[in-house]
Backbone as CSV, one residue per row, in Angstrom:
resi,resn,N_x,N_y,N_z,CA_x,CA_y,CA_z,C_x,C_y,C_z
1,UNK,-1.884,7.714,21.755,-1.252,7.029,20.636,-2.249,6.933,19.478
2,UNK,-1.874,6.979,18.190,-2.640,7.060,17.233,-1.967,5.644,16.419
3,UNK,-2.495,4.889,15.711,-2.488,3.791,14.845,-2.810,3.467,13.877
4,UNK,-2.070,3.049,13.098,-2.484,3.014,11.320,-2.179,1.453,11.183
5,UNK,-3.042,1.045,10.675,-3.004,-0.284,9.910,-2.861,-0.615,8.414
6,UNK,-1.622,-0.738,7.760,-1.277,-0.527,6.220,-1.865,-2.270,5.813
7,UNK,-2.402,-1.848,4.620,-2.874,-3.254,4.177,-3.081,-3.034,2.826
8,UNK,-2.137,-4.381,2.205,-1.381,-4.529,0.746,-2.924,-5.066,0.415
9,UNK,-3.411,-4.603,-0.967,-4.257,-5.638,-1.391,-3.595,-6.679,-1.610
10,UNK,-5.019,-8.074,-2.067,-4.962,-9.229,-2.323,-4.431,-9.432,-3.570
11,UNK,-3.602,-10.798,-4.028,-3.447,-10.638,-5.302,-4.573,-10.865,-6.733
12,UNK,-3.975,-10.133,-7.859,-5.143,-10.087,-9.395,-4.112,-11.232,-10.072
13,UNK,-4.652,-11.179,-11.314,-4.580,-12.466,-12.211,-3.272,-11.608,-12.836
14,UNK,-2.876,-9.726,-12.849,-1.709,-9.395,-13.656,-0.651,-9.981,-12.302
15,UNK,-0.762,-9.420,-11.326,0.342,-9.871,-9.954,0.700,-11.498,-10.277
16,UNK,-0.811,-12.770,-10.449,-0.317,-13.627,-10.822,1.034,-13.864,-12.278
17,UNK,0.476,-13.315,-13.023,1.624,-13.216,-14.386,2.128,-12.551,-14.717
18,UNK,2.494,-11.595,-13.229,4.312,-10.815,-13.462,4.471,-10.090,-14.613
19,UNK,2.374,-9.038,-14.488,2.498,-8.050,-15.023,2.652,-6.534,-14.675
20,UNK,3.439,-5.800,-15.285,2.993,-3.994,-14.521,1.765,-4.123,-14.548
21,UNK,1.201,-3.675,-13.303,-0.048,-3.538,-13.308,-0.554,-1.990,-13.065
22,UNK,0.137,-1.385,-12.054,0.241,-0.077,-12.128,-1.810,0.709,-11.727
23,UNK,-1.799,1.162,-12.354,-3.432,2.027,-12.376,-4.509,1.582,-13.431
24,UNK,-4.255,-0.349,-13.939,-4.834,-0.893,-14.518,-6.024,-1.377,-13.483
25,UNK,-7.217,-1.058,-13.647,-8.201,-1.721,-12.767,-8.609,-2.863,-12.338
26,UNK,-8.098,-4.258,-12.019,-8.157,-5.692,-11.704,-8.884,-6.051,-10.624
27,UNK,-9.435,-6.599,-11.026,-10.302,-7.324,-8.948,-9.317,-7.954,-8.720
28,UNK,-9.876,-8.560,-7.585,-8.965,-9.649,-6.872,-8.974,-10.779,-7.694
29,UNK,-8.261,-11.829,-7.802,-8.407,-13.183,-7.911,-9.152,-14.299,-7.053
30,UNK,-9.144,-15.693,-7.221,-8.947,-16.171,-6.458,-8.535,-16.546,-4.992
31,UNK,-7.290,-16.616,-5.387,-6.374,-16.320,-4.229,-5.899,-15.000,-3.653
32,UNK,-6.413,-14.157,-4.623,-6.126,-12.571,-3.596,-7.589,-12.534,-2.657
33,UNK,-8.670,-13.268,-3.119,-10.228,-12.763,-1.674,-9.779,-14.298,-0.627
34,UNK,-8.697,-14.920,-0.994,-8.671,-15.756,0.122,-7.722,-14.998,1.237
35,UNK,-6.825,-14.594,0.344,-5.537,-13.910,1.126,-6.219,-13.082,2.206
36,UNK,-7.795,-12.144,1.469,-8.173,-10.896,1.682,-9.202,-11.493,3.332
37,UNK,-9.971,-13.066,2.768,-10.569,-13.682,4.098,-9.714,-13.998,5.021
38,UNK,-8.856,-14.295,5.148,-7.809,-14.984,6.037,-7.120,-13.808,6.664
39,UNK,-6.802,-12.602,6.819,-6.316,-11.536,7.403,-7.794,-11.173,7.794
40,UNK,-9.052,-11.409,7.385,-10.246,-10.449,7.963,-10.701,-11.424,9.448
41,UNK,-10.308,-12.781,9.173,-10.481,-13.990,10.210,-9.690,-13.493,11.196
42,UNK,-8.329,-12.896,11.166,-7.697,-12.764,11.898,-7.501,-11.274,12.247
43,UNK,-7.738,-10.547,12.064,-8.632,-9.022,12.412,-9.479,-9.512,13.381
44,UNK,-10.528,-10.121,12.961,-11.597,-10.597,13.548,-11.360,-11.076,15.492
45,UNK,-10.291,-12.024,14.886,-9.718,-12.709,16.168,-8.874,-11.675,17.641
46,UNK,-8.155,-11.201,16.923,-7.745,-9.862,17.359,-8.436,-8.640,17.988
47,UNK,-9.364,-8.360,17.183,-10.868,-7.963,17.828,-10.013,-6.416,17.242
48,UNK,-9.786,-6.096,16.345,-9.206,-4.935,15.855,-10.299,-4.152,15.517
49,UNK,-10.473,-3.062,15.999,-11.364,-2.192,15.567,-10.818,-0.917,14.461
50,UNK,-11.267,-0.326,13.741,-10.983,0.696,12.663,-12.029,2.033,12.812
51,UNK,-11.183,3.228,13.646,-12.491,4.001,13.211,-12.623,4.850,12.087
52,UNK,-11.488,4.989,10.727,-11.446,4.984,9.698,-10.779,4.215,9.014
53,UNK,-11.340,3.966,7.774,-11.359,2.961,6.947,-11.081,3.726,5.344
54,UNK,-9.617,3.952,4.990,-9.435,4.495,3.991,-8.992,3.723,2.305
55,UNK,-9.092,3.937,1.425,-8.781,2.915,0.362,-8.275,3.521,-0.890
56,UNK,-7.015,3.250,-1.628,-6.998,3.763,-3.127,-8.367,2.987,-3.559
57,UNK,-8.848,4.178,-4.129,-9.645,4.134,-5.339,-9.669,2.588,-6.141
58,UNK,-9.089,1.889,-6.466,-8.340,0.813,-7.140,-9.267,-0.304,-6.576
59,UNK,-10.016,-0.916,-7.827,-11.183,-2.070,-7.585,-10.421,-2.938,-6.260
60,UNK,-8.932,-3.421,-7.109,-8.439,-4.194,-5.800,-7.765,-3.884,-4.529
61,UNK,-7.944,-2.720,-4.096,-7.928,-2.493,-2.607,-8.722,-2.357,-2.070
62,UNK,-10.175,-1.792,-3.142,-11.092,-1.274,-2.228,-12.218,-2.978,-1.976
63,UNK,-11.971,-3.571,-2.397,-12.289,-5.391,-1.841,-11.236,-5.577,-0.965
64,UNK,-9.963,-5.614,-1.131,-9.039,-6.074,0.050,-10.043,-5.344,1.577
65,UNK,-10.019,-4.129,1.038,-10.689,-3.343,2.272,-11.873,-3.933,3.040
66,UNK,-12.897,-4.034,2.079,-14.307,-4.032,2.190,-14.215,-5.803,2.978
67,UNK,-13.449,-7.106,2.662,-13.676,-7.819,2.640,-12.704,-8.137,4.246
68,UNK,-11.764,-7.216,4.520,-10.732,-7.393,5.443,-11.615,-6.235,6.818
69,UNK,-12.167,-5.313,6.417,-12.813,-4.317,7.578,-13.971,-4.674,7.940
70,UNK,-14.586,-5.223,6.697,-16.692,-5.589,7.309,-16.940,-4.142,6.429
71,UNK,-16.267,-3.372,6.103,-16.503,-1.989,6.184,-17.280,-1.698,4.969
72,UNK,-18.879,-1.168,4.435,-18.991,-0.663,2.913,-18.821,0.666,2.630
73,UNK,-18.676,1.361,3.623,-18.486,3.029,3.784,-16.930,3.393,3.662
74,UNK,-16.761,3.041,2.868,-15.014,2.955,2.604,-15.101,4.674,1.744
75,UNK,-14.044,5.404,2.639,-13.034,6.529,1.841,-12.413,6.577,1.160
76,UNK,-12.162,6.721,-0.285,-11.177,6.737,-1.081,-10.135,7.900,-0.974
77,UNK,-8.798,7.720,-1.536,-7.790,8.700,-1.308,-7.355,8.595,-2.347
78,UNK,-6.891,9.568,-3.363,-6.138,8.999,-4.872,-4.746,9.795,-4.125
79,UNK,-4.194,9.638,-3.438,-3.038,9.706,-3.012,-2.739,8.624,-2.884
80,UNK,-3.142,6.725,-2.466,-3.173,6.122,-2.175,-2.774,4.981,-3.321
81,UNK,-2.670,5.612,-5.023,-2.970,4.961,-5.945,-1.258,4.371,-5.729
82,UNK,-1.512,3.047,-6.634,-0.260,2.625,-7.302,0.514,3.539,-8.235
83,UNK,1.887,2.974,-8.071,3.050,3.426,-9.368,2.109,3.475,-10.499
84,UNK,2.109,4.771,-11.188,1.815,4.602,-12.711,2.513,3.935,-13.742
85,UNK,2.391,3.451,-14.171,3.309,2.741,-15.286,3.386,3.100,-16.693
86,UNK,2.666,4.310,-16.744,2.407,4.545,-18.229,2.312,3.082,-19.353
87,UNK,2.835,3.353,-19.977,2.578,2.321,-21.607,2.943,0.853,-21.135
88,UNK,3.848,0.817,-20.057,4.523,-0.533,-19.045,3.032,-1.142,-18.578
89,UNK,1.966,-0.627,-18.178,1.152,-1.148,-17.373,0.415,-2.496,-18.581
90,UNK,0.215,-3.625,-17.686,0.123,-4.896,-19.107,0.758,-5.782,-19.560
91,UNK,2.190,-5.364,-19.324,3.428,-6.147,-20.406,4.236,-6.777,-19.194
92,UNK,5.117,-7.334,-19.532,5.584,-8.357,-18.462,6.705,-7.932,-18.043
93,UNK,6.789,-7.841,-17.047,7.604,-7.412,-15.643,9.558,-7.559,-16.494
94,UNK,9.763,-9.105,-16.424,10.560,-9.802,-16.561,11.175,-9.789,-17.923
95,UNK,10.431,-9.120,-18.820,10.605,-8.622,-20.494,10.437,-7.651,-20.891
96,UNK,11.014,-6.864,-20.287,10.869,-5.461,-20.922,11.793,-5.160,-21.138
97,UNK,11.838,-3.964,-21.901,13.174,-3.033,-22.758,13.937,-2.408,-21.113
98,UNK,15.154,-2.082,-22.010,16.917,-1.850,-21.422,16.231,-0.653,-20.268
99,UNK,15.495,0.355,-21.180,15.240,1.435,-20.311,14.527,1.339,-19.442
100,UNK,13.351,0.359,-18.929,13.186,0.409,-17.997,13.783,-0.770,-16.577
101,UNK,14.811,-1.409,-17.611,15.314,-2.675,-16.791,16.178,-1.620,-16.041
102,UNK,16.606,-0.664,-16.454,18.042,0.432,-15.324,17.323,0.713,-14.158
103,UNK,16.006,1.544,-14.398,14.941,2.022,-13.711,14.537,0.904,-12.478
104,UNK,14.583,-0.217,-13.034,13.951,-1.307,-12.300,15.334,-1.892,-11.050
105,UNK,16.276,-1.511,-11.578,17.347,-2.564,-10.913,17.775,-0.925,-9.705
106,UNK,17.679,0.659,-9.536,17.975,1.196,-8.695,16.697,2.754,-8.906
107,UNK,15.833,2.006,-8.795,14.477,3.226,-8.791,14.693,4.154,-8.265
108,UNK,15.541,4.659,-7.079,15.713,5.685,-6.432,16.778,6.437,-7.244
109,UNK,17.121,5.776,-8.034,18.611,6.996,-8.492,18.523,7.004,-9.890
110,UNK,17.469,6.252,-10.524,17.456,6.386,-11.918,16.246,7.195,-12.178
111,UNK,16.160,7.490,-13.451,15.082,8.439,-14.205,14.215,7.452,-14.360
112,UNK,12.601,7.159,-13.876,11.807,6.685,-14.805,11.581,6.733,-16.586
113,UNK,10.913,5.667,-17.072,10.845,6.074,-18.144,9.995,6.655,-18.331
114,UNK,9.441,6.827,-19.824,8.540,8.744,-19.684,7.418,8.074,-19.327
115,UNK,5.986,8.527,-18.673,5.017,7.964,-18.560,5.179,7.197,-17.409
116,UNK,6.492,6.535,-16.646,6.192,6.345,-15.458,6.617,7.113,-14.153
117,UNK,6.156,6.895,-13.429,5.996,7.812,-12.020,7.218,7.339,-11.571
118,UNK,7.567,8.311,-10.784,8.951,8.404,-9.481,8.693,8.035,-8.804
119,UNK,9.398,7.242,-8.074,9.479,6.786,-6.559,9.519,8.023,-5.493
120,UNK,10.072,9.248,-5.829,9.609,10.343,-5.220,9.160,10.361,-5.055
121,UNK,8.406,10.788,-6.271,6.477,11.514,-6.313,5.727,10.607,-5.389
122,UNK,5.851,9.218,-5.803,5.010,8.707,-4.710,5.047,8.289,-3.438
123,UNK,6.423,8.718,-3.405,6.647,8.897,-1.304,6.176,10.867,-0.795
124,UNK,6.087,11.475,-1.813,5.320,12.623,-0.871,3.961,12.553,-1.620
125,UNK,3.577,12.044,-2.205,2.261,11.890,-1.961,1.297,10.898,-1.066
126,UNK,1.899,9.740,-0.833,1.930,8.846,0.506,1.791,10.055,1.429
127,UNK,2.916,10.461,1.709,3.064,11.488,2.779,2.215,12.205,3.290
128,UNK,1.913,12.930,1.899,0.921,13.877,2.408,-0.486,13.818,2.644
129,UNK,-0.646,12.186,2.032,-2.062,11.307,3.092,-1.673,10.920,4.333
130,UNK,-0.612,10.556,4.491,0.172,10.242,6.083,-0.489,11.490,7.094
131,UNK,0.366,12.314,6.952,0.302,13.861,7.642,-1.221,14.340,7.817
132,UNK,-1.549,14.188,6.918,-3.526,14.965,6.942,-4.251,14.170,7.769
133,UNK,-4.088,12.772,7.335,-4.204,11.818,8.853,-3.955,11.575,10.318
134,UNK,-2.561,12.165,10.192,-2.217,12.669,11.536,-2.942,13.509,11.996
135,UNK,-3.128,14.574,11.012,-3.800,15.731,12.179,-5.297,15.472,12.280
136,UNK,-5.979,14.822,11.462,-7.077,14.497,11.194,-7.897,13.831,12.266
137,UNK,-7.070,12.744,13.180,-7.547,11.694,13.765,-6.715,12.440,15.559
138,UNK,-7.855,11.327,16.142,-7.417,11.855,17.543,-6.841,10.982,18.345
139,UNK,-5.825,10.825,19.494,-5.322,9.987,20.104,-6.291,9.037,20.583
140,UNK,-5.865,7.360,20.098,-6.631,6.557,20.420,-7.426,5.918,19.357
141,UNK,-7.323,6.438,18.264,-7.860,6.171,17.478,-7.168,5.460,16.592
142,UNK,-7.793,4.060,15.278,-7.171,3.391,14.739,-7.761,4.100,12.994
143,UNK,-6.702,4.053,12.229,-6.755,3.577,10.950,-6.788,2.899,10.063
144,UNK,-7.962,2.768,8.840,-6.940,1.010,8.374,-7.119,1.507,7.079
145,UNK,-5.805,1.379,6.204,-5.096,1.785,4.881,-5.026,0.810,4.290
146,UNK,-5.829,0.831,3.244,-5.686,-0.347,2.412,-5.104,0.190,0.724
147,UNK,-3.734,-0.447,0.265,-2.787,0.425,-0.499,-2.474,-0.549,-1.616
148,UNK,-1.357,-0.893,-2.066,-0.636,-1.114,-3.310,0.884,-1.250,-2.974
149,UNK,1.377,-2.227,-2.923,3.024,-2.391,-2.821,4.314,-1.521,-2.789
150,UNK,4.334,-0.790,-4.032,4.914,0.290,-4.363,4.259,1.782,-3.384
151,UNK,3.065,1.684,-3.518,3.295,3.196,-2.748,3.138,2.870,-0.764
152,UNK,3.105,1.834,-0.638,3.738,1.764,0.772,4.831,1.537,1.225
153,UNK,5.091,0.921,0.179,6.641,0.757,0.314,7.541,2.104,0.469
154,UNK,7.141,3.239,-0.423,7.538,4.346,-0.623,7.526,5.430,0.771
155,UNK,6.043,4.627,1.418,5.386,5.570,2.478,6.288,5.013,3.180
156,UNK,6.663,3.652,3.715,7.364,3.348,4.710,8.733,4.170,4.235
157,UNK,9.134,4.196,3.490,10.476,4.283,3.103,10.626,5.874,3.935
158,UNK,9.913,7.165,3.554,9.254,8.101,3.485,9.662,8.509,5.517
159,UNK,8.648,7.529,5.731,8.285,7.508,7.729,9.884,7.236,7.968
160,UNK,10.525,5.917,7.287,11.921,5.424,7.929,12.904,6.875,7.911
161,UNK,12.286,7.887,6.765,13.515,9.024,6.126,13.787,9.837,7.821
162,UNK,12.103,10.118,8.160,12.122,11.226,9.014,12.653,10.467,10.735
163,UNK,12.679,9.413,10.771,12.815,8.794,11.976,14.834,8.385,12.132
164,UNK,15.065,8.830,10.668,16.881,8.644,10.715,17.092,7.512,10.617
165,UNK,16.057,6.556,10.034,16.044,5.100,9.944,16.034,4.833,8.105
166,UNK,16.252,3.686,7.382,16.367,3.318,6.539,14.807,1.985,6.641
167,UNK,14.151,2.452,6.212,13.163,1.036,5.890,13.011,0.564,4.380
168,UNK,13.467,-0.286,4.457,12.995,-0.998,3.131,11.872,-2.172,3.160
169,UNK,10.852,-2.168,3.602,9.874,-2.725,3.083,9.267,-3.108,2.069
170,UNK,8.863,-3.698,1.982,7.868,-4.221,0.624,6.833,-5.316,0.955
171,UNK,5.617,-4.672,1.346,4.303,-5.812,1.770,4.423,-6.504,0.903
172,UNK,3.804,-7.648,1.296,2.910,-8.621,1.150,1.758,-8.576,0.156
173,UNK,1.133,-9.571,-0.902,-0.058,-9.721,-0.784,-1.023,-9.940,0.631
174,UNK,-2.415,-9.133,0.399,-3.127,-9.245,1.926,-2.213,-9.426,3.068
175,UNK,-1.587,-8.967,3.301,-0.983,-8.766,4.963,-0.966,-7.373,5.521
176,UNK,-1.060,-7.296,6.716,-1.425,-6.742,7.614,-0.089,-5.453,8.358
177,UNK,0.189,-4.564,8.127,1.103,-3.719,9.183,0.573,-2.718,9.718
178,UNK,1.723,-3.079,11.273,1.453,-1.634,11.661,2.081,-0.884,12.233
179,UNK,1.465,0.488,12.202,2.306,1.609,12.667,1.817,2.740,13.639
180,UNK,2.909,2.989,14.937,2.406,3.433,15.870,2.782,4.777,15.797
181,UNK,1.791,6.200,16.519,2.995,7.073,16.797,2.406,7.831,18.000
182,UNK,3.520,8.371,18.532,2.889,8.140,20.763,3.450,9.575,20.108
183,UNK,2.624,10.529,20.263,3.305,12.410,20.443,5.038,12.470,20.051
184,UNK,4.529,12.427,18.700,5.410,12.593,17.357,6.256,11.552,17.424
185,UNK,6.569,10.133,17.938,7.429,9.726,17.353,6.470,7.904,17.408
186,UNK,7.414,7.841,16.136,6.750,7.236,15.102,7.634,5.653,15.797
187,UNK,6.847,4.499,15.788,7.321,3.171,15.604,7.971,3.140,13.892
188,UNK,8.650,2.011,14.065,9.198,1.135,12.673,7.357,0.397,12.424
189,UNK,7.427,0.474,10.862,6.274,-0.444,10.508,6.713,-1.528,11.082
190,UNK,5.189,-2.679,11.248,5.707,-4.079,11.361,4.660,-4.712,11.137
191,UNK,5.318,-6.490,10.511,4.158,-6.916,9.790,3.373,-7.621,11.570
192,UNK,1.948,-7.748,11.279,0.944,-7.636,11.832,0.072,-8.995,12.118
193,UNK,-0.065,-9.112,10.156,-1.049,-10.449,10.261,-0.650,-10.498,8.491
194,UNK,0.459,-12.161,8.381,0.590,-12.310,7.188,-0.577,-13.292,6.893
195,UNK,-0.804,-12.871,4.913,-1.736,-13.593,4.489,-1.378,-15.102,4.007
């Protein structure tokens, strides 16, 4: 059996004020390195071991990571990045123009607006960090993915496509999932250790 551990970063000060944040660079907050201690306490407790330790690029995963694994030898993956948001990234979630409120209310069936990324695009690019991982790692071995809302969400969505399942997920700040797969078939994600 092979094992992946998906882990939402902690929340930033834009997540606090219900901004696109997208591929804007933010640390954690406050309350995102508590979120980020309190899942590493309980890792800890668990006695979870990681024998890779992968991270978007993105100041705030790669602390969710560093602060949730023990880990400083962290891998980056820019497959791993958040939704781009183009010109959206900054401005407030809850106030924005018509065109991207359509986008926002059925992402899968509407056109982004220009400058932002597909929900496609970023379920096969999830993917195709998924897959390289698969073959990459050997039975028995654990992973721990430390990601961004949107593109796990996408990844789960992605895993649910090929399993004939529907997942709609959407992590958590700092919480914990996971996902099993025993010679090709894949568990449902599940949450793990909420923050």
């Amino acid at each position: 059996m092979k094992t992946f551990y998906f882990l939402r970063h902690g929340q930033t000060d834009y997540n606090a004020r219900d901004l696109f944040q997208g591929r804007v660079d933010q640390p954690l907050n406050p309350k995102g390195i508590k979120e980020a201690e309190y899942t590493a306490s309980l890792v800890k407790d668990m006695n979870l071991h990681f024998d890779y330790v992968i991270s978007s690029p993105s100041l705030r995963a790669q602390q969710t990571c560093r602060i949730v694994s023990g880990c400083t030898d962290i891998r980056r993956d820019e497959r791993l990045y958040e939704i781009a948001y183009g010109s959206y990234e900054g401005t407030p979630v809850f106030h924005t123009d018509e065109v991207m409120q359509v986008f926002l209310r059925d992402p899968w069936n509407q056109d982004p607006p220009d400058g932002v990324e597909s929900l496609y695009a970023i379920k096969e690019r999830t993917l195709s960090f998924f897959d390289d991982m698969l073959n990459e790692i050997n039975e028995g071995e654990t992973v721990l993915v430390s990601s961004h809302g949107i593109a796990l969400y996408c990844l789960f969505r992605g895993i649910g496509e090929r399993t004939g399942k529907t997942i709609d997920l959407f992590p958590d700040h700092g919480c914990l999932y996971c996902l099993s797969v025993n010679e090709g078939q894949y568990d449902e994600p599940y949450l793990c250790i909420h923050a």
